[in-house]
N, C-alpha and C positions, 0 to 999 in steps of 0.2 A: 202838442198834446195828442195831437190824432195819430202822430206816426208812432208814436210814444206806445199809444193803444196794438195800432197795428205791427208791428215789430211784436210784443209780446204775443201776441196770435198766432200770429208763422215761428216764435219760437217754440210756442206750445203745442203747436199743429208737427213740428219736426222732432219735438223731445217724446208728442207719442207715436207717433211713427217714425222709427227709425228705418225704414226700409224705402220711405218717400225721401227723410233727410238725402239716402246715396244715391237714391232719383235724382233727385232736385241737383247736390253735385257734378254729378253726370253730367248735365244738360246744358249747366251755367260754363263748367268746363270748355266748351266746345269751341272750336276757333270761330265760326260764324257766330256766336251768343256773344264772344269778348270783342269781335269788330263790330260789330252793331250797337253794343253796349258804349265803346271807345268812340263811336261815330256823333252818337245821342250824347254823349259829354261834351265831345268836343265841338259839337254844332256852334253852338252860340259864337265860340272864339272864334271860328272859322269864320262865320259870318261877320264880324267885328271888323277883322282886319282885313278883308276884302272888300269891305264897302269902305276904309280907311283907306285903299288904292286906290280912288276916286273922286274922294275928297279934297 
């Protein structure tokens, strides 16, 4: 429910700014924002199967 809330927020916050929306693109774009972003995803698994070398 809460993301539910907040999702509709940043879409209303970027349908009345459109000038933040090609900010906000910009930024997410960025190869440093997609490896951090792919790091933060892939954490857990990472850590899963490295402590499954061990075991």
């Amino acid at each position: 429910m809460m993301m539910r809330i907040i999702f509709g927020i940043v879409l209303g916050v970027l349908v009345a700014y459109p000038t933040l929306a090609v900010a906000v693109t910009n930024l997410i774009v960025q190869p440093p924002v997609i490896a951090a972003a792919a790091g933060i995803w892939a954490w857990p698994r990472i850590t899963r199967r490295v402590r499954g070398w061990w075991a």
